[in-house]
C-alpha positions as CSV (number, residue, x, y, z in Angstrom):
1,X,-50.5,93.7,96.5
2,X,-48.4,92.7,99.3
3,X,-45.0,91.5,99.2
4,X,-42.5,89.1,100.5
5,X,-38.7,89.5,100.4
6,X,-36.8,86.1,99.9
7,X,-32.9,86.4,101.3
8,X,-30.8,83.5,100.0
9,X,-27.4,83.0,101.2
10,X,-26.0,80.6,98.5
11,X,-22.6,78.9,97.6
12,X,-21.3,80.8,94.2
13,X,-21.7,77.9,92.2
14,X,-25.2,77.5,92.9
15,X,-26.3,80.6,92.3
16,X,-27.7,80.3,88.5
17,X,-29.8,77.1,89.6
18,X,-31.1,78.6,92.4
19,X,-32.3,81.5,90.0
20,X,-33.9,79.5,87.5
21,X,-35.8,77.7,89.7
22,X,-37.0,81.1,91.5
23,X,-38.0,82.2,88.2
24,X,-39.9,79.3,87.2
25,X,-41.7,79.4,90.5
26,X,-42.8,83.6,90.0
27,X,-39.6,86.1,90.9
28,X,-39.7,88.4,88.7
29,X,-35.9,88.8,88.7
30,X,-33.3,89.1,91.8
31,X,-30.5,91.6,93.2
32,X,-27.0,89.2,93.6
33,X,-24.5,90.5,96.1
34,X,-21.6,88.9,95.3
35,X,-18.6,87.8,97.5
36,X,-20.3,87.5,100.8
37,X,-18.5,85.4,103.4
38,X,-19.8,82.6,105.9
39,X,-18.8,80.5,108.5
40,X,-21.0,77.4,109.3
41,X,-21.4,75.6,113.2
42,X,-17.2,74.5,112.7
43,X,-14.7,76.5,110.3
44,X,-13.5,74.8,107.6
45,X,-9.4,74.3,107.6
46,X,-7.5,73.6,104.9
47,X,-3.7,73.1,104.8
48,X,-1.8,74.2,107.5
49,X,-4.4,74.7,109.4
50,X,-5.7,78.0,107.7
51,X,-9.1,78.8,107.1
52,X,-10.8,78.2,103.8
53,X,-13.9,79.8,103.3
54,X,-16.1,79.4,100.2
55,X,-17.6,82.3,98.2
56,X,-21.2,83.2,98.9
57,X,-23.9,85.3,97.1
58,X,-26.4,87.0,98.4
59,X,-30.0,87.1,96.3
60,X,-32.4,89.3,97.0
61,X,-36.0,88.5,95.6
62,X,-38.9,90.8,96.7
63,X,-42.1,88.4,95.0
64,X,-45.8,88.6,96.1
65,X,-46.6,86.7,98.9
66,X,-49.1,84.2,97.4
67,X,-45.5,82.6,95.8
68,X,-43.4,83.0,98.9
69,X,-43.6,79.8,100.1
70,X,-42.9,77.9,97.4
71,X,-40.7,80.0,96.0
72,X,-38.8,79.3,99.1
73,X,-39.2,75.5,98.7
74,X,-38.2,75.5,95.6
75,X,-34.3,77.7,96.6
76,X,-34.8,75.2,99.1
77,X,-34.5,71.8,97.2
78,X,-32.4,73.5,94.2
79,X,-29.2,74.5,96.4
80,X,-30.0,71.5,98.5
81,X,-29.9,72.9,101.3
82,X,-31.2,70.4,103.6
83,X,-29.4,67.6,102.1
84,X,-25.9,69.1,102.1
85,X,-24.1,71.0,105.0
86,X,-22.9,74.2,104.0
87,X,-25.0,74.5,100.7
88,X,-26.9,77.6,101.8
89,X,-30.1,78.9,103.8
90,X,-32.7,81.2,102.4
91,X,-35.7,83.5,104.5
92,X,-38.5,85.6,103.8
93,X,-39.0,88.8,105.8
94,X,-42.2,90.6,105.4
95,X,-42.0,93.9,103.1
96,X,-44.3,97.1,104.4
97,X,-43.8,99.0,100.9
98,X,-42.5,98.6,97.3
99,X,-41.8,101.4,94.9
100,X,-40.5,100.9,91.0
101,X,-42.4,97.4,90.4
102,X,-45.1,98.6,88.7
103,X,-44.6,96.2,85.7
104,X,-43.9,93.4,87.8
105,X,-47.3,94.1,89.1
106,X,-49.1,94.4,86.1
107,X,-48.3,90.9,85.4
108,X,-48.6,89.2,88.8
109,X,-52.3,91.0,88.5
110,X,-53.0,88.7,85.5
111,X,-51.7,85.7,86.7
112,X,-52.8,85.8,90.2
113,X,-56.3,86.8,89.6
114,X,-58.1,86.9,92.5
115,X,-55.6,86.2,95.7
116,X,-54.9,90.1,95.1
């Protein structure tokens, strides 16, 4: 099997959306980094001129590649991240090895049939 990790760099408060619909699209769970900081093309000021940055979370997905793609789609239109400035931005980097997934690759197996 070969594998695909997704990198999702998500406002706080969209983080359980953007799991579900990963899940529903094939991860087979995530690694959240919490309290990550970002800055988009201007810096947001607030009062008094001081900068207010949002909270951020970091999710890790490592999937099979087959469901890359749409699992990356479907971040994508959960977080709204083409519709709203700021919301988030996700990418999938190619993965050379994966150790410890065994039972996540049991069940890919089954349901991917024969794209393995």
């Amino acid at each position: 099997m070969k594998f695909k990790l997704i990198v999702a760099f998500v406002d706080d408060r969209l983080t359980g959306k953007i799991l579900d619909a990963a899940r529903e699209h094939g991860a087979t769970g995530a690694t959240i980094i919490p309290t990550a900081r970002g800055e988009g093309m201007k810096a947001h000021k607030g009062i008094f001129g001081l900068s207010v940055d949002s909270r951020r979370e970091i999710l890790l997905f490592t999937v099979e590649q087959y469901l890359a793609r749409r699992i990356l789609e479907k971040i994508c239109e959960a977080g709204e991240f083409d519709q709203k400035s700021g919301a988030g931005i996700a990418l999938q980097l190619d993965v050379e090895d994966v150790v410890g997934a065994s039972s996540q690759v049991e069940m890919l197996a089954g349901q991917l049939g024969n794209h393995i």
